[in-house]
CHARMM internal coordinates of N, CA and C (Angstrom, degrees):
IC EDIT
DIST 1 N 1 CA 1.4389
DIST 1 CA 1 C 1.5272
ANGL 1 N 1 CA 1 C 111.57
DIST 1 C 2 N 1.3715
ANGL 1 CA 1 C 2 N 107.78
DIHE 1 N 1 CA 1 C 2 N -51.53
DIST 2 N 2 CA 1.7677
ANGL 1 C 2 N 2 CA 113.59
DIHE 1 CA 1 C 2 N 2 CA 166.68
DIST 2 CA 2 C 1.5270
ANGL 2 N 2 CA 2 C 106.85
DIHE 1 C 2 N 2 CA 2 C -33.34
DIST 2 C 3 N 0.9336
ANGL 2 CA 2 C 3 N 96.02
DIHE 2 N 2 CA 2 C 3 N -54.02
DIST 3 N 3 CA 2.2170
ANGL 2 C 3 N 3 CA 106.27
DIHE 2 CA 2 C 3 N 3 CA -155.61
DIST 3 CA 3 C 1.3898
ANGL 3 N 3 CA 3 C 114.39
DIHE 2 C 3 N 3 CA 3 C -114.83
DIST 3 C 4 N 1.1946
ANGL 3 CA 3 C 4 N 108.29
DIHE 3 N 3 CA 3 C 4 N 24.25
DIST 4 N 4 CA 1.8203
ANGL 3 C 4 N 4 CA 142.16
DIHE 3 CA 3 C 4 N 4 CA 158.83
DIST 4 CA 4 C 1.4890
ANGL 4 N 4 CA 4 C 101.36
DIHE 3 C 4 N 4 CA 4 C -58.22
DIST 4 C 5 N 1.6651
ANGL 4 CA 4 C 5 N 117.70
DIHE 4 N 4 CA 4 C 5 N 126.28
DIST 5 N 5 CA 0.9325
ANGL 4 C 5 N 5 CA 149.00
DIHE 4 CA 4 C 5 N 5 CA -145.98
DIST 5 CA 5 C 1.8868
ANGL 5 N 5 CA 5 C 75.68
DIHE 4 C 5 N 5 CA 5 C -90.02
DIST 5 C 6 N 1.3505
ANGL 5 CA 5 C 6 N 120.24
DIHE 5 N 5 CA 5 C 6 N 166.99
DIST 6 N 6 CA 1.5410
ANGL 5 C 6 N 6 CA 126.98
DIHE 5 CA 5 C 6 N 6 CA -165.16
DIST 6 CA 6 C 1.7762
ANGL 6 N 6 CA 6 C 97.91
DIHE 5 C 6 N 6 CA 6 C -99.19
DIST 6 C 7 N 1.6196
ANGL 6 CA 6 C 7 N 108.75
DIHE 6 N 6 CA 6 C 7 N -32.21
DIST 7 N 7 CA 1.3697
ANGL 6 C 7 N 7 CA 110.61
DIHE 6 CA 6 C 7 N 7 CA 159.41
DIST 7 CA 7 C 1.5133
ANGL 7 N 7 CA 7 C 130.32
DIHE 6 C 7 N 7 CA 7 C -43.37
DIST 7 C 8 N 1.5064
ANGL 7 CA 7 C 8 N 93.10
DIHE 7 N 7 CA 7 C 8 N -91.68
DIST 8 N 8 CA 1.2967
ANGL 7 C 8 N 8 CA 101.46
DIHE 7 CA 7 C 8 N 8 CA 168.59
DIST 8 CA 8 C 1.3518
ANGL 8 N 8 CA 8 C 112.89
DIHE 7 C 8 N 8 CA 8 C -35.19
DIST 8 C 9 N 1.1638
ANGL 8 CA 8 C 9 N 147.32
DIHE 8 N 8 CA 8 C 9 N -58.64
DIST 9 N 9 CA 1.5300
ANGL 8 C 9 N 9 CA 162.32
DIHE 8 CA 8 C 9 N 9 CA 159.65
DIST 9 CA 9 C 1.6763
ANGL 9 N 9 CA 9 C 106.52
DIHE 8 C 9 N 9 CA 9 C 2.10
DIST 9 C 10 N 1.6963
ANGL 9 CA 9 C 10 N 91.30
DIHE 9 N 9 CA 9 C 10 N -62.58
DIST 10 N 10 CA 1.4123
ANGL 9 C 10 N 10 CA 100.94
DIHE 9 CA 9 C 10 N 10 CA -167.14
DIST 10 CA 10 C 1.8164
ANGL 10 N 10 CA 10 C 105.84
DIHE 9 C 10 N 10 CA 10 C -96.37
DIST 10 C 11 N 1.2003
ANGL 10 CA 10 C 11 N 118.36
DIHE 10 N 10 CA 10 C 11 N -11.43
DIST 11 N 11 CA 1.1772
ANGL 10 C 11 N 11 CA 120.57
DIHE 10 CA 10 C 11 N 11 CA 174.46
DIST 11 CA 11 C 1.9130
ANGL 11 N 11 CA 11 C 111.54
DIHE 10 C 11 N 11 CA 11 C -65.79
DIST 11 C 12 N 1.6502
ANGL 11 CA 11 C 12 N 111.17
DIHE 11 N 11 CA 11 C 12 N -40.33
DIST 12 N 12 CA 1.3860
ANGL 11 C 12 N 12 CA 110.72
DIHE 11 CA 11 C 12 N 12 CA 169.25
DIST 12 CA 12 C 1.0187
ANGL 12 N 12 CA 12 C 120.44
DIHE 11 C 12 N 12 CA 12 C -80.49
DIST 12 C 13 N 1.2568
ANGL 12 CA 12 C 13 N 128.32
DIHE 12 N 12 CA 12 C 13 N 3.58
DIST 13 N 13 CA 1.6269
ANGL 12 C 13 N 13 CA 124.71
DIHE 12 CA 12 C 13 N 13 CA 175.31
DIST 13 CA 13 C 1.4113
ANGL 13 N 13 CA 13 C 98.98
DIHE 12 C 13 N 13 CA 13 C -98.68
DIST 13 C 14 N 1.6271
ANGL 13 CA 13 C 14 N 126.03
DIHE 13 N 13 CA 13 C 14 N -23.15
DIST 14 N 14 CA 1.7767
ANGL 13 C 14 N 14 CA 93.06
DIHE 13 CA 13 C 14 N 14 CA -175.73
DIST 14 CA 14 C 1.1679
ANGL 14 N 14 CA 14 C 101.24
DIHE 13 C 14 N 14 CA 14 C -111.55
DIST 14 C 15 N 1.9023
ANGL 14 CA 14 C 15 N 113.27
DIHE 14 N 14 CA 14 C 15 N 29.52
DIST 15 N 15 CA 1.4040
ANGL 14 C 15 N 15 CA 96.27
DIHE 14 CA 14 C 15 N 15 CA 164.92
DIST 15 CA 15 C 1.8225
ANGL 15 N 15 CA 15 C 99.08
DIHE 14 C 15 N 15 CA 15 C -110.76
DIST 15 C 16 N 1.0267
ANGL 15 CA 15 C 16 N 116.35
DIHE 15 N 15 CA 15 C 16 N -9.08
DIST 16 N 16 CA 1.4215
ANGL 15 C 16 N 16 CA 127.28
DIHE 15 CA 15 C 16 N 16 CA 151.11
DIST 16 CA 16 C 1.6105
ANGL 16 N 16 CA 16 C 112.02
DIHE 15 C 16 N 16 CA 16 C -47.08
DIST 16 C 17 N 1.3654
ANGL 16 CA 16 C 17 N 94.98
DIHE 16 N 16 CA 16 C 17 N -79.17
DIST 17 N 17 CA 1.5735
ANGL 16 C 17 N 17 CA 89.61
DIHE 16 CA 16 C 17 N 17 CA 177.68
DIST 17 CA 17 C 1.4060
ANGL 17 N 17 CA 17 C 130.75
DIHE 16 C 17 N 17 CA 17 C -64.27
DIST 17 C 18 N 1.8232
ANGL 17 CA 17 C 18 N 115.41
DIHE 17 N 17 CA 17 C 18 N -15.24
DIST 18 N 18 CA 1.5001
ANGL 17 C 18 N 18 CA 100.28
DIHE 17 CA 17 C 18 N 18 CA 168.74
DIST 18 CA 18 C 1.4605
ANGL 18 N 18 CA 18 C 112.00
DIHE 17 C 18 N 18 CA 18 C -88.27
DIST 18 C 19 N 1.3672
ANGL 18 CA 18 C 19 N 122.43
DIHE 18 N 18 CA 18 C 19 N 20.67
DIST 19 N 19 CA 1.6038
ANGL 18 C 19 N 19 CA 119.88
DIHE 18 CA 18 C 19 N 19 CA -164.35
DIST 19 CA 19 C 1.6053
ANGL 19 N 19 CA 19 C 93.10
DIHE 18 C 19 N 19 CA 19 C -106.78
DIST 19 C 20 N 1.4061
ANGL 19 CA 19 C 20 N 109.93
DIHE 19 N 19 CA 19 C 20 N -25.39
DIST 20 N 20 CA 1.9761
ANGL 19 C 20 N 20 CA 126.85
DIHE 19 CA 19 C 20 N 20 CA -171.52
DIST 20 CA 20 C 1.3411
ANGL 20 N 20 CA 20 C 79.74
DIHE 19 C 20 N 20 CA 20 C -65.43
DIST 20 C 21 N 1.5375
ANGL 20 CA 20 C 21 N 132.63
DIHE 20 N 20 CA 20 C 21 N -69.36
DIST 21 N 21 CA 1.3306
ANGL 20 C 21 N 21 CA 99.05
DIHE 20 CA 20 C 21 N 21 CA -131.71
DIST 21 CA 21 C 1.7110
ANGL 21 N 21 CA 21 C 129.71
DIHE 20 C 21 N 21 CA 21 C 112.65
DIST 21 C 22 N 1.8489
ANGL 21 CA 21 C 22 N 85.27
DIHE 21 N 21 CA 21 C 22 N -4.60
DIST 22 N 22 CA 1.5058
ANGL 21 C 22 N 22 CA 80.77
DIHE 21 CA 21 C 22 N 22 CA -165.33
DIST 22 CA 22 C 1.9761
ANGL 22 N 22 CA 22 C 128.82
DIHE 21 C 22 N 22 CA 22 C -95.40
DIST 22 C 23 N 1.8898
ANGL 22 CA 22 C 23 N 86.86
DIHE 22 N 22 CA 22 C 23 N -3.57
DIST 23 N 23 CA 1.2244
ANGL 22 C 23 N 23 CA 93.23
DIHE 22 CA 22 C 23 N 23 CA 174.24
DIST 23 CA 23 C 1.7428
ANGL 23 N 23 CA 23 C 126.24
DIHE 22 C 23 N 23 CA 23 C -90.24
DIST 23 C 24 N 1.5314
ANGL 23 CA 23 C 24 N 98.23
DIHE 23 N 23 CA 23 C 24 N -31.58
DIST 24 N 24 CA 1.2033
ANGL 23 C 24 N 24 CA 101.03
DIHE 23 CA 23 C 24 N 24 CA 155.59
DIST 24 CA 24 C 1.1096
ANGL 24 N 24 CA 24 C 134.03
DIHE 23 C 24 N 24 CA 24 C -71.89
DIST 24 C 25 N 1.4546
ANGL 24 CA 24 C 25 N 125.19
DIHE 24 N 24 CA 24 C 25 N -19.68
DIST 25 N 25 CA 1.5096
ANGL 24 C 25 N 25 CA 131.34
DIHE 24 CA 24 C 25 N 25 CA 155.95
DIST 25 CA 25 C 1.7626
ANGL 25 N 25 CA 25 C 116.09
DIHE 24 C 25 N 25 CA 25 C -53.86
DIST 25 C 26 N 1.2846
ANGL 25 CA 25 C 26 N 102.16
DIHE 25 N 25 CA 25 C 26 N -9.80
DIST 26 N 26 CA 1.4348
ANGL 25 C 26 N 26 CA 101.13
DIHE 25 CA 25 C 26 N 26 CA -148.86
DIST 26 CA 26 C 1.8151
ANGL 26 N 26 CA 26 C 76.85
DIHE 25 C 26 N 26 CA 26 C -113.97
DIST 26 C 27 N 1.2729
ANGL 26 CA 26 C 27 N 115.75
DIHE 26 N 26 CA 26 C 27 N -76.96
DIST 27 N 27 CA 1.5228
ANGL 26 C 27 N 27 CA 99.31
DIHE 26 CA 26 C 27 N 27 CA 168.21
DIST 27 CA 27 C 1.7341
ANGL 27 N 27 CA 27 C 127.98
DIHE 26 C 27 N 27 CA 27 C -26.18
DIST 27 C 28 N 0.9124
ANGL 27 CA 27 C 28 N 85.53
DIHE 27 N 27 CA 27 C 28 N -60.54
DIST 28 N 28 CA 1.7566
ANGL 27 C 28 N 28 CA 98.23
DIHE 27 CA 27 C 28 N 28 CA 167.92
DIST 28 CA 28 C 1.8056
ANGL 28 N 28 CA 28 C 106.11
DIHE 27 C 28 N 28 CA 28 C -27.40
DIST 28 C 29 N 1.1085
ANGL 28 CA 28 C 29 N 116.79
DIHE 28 N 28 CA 28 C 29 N -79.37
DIST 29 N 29 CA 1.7222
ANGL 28 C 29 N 29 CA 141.16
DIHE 28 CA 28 C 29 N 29 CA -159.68
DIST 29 CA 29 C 1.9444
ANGL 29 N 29 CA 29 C 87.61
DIHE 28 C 29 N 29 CA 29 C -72.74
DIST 29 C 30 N 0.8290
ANGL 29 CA 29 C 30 N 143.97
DIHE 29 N 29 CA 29 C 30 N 8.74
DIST 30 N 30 CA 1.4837
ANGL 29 C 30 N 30 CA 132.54
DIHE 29 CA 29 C 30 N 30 CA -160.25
DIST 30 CA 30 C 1.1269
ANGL 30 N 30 CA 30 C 97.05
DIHE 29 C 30 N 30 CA 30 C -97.65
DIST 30 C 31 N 1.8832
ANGL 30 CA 30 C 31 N 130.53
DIHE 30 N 30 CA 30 C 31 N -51.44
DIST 31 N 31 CA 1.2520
ANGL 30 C 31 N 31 CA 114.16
DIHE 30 CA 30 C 31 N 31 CA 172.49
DIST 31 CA 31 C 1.4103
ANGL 31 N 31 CA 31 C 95.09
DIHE 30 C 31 N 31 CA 31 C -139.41
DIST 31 C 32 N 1.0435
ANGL 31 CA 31 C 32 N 109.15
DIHE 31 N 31 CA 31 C 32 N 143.79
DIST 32 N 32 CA 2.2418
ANGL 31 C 32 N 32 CA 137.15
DIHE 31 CA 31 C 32 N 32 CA 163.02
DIST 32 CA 32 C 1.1847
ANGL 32 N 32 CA 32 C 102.60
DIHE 31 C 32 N 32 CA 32 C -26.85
DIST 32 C 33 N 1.3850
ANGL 32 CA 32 C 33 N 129.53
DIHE 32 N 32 CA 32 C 33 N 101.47
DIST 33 N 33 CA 1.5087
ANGL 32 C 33 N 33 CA 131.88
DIHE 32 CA 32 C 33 N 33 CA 169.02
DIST 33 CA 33 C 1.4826
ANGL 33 N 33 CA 33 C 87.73
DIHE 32 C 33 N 33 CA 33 C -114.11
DIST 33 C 34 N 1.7963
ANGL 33 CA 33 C 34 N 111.23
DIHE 33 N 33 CA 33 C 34 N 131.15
DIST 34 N 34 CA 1.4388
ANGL 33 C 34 N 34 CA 140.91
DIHE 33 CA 33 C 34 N 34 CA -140.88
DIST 34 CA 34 C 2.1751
ANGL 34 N 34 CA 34 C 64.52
DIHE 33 C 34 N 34 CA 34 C -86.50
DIST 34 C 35 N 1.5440
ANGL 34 CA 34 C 35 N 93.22
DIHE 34 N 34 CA 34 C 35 N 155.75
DIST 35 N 35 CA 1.4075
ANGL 34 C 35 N 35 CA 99.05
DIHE 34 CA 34 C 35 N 35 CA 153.66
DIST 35 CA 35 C 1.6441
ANGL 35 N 35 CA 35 C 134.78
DIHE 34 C 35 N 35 CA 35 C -69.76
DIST 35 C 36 N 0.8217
ANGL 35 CA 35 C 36 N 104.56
DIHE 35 N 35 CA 35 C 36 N -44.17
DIST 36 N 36 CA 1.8244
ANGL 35 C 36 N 36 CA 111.11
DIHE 35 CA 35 C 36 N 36 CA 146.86
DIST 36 CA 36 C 1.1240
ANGL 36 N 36 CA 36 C 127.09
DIHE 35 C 36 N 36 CA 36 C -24.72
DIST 36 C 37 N 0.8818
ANGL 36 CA 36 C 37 N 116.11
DIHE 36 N 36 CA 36 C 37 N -60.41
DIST 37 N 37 CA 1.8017
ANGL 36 C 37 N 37 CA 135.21
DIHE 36 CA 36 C 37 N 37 CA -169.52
DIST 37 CA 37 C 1.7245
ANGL 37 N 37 CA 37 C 92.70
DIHE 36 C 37 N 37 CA 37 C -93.17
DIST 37 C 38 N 1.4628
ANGL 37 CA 37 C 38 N 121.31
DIHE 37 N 37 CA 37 C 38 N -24.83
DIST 38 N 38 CA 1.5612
ANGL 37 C 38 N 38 CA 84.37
DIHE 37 CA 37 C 38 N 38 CA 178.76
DIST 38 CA 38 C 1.5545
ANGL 38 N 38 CA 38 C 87.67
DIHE 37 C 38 N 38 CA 38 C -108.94
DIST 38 C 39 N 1.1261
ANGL 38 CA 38 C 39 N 146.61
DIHE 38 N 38 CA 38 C 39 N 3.17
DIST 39 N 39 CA 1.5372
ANGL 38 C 39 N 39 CA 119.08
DIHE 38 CA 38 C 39 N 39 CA 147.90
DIST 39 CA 39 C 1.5979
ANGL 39 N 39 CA 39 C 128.08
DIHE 38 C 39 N 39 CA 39 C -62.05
DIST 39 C 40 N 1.3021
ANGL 39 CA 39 C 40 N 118.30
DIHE 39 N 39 CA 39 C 40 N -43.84
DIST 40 N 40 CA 1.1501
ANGL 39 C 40 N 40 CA 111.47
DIHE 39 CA 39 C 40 N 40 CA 133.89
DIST 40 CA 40 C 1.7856
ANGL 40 N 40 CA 40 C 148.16
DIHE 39 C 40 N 40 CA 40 C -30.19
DIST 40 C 41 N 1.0054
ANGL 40 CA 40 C 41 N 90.28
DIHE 40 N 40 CA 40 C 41 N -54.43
DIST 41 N 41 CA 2.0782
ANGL 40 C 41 N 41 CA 85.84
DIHE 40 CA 40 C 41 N 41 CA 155.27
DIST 41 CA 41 C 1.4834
ANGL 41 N 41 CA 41 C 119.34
DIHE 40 C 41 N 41 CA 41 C -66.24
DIST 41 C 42 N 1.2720
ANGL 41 CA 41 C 42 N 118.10
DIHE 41 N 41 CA 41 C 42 N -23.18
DIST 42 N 42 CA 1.2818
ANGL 41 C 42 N 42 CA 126.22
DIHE 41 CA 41 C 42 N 42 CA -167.63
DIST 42 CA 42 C 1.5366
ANGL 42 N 42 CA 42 C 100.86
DIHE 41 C 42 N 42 CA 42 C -83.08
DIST 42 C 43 N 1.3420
ANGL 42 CA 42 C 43 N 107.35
DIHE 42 N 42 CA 42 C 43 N -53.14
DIST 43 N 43 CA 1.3432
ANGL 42 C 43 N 43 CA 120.08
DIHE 42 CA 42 C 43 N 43 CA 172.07
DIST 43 CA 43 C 1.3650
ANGL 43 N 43 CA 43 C 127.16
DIHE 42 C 43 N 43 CA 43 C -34.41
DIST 43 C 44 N 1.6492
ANGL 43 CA 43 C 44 N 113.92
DIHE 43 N 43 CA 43 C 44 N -47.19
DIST 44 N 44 CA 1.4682
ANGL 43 C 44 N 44 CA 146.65
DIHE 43 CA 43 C 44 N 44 CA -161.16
DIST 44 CA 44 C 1.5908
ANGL 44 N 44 CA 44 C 97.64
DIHE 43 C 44 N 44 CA 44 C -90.96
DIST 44 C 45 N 1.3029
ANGL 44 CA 44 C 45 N 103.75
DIHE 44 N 44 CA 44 C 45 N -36.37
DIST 45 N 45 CA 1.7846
ANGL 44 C 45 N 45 CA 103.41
DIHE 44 CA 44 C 45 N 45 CA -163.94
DIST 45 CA 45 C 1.7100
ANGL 45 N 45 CA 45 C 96.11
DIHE 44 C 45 N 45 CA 45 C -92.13
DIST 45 C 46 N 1.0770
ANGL 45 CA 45 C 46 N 127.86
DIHE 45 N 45 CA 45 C 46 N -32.97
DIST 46 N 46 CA 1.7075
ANGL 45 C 46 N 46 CA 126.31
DIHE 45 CA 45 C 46 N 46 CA 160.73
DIST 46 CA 46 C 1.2164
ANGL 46 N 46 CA 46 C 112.89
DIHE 45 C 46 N 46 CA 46 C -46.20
DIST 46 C 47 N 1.8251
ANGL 46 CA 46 C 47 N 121.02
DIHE 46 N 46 CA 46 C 47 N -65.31
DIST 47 N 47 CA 1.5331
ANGL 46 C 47 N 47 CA 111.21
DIHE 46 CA 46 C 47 N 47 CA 149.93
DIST 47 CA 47 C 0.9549
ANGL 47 N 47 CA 47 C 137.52
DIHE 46 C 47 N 47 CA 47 C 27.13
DIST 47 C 48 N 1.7918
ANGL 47 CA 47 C 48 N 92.18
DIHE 47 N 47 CA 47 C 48 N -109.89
DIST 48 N 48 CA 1.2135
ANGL 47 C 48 N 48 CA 126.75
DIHE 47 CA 47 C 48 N 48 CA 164.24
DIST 48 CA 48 C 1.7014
ANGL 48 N 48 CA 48 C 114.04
DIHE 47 C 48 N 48 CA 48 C -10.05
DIST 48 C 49 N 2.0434
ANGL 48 CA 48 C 49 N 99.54
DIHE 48 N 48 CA 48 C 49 N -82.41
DIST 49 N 49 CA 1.5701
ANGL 48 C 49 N 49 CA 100.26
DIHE 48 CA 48 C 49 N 49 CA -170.45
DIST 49 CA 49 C 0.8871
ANGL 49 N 49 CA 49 C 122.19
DIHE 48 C 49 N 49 CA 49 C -56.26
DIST 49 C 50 N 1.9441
ANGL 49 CA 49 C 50 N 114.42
DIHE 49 N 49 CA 49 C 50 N -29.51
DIST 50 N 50 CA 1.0984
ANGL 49 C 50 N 50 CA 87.93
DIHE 49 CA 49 C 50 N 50 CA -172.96
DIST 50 CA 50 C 1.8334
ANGL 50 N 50 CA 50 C 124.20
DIHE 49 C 50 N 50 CA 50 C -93.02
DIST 50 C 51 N 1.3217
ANGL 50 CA 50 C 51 N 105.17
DIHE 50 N 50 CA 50 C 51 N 24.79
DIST 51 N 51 CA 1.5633
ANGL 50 C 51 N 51 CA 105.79
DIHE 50 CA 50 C 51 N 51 CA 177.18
DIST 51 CA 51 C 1.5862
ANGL 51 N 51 CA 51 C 96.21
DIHE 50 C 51 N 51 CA 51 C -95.70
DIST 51 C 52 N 1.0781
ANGL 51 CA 51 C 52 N 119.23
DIHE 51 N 51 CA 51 C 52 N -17.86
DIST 52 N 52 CA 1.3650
ANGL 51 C 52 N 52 CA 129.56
DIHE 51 CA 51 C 52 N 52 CA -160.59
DIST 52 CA 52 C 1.8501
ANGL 52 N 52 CA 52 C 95.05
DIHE 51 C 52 N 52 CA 52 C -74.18
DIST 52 C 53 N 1.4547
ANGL 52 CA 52 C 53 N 94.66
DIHE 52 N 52 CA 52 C 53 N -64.12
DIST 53 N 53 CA 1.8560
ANGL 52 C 53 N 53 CA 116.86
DIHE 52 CA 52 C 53 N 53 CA 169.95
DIST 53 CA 53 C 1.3673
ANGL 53 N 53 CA 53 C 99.24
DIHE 52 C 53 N 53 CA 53 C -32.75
DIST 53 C 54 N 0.8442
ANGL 53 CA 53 C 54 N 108.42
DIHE 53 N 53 CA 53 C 54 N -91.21
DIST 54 N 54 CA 1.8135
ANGL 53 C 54 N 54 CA 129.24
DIHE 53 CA 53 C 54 N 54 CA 178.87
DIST 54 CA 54 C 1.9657
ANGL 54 N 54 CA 54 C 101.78
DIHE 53 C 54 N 54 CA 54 C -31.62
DIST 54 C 55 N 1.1744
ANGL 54 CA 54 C 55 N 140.50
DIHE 54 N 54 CA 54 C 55 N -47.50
DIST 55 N 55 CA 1.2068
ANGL 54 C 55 N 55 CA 144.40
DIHE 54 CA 54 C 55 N 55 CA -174.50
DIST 55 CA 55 C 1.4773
ANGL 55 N 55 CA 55 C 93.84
DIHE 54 C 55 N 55 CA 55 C -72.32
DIST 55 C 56 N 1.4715
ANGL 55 CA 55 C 56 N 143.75
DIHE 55 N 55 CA 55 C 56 N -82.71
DIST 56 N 56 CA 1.0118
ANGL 55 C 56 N 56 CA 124.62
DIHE 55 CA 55 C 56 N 56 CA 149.96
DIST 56 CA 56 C 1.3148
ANGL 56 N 56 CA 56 C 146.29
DIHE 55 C 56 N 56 CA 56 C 28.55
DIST 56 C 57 N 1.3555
ANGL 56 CA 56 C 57 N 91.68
DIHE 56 N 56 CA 56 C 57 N -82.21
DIST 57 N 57 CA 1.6986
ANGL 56 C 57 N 57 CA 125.39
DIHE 56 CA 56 C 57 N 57 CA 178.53
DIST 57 CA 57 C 1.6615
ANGL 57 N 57 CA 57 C 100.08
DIHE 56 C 57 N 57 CA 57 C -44.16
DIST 57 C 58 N 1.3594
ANGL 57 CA 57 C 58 N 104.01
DIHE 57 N 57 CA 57 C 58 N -60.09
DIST 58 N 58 CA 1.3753
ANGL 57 C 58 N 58 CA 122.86
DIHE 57 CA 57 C 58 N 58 CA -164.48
DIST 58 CA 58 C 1.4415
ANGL 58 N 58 CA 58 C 110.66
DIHE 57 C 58 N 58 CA 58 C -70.26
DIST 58 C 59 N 1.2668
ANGL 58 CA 58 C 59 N 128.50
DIHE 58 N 58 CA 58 C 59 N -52.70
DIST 59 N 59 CA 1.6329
ANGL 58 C 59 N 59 CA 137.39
DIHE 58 CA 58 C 59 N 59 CA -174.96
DIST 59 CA 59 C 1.1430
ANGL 59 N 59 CA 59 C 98.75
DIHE 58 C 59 N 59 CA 59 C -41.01
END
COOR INIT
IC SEED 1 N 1 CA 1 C
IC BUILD
């Protein structure tokens, strides 16, 4: 870790930090999405996988 190449270095930190959660948490909180509208995305984005699952399934 001392004598860790500056690559590699920074390559485990933004897979650290994209595994947190913290940018989409951070997008998330940026502006007030009404609860409505984000059950609805939630709704739409379940959808999604699961046509995605199902497309899959089938290939």
């Amino acid at each position: 870790m001392e004598n860790e190449p500056v690559d590699k270095l920074l390559k485990r930190f933004k897979k650290k930090y994209e595994r947190s959660g913290t940018l989409k948490e951070y997008r998330a909180r940026t502006f007030y999405t009404k609860p409505s509208v984000e059950n609805r995305l939630k709704l739409s984005r379940r959808k999604r996988r699961a046509q995605r699952a199902n497309e899959e399934m089938n290939s």
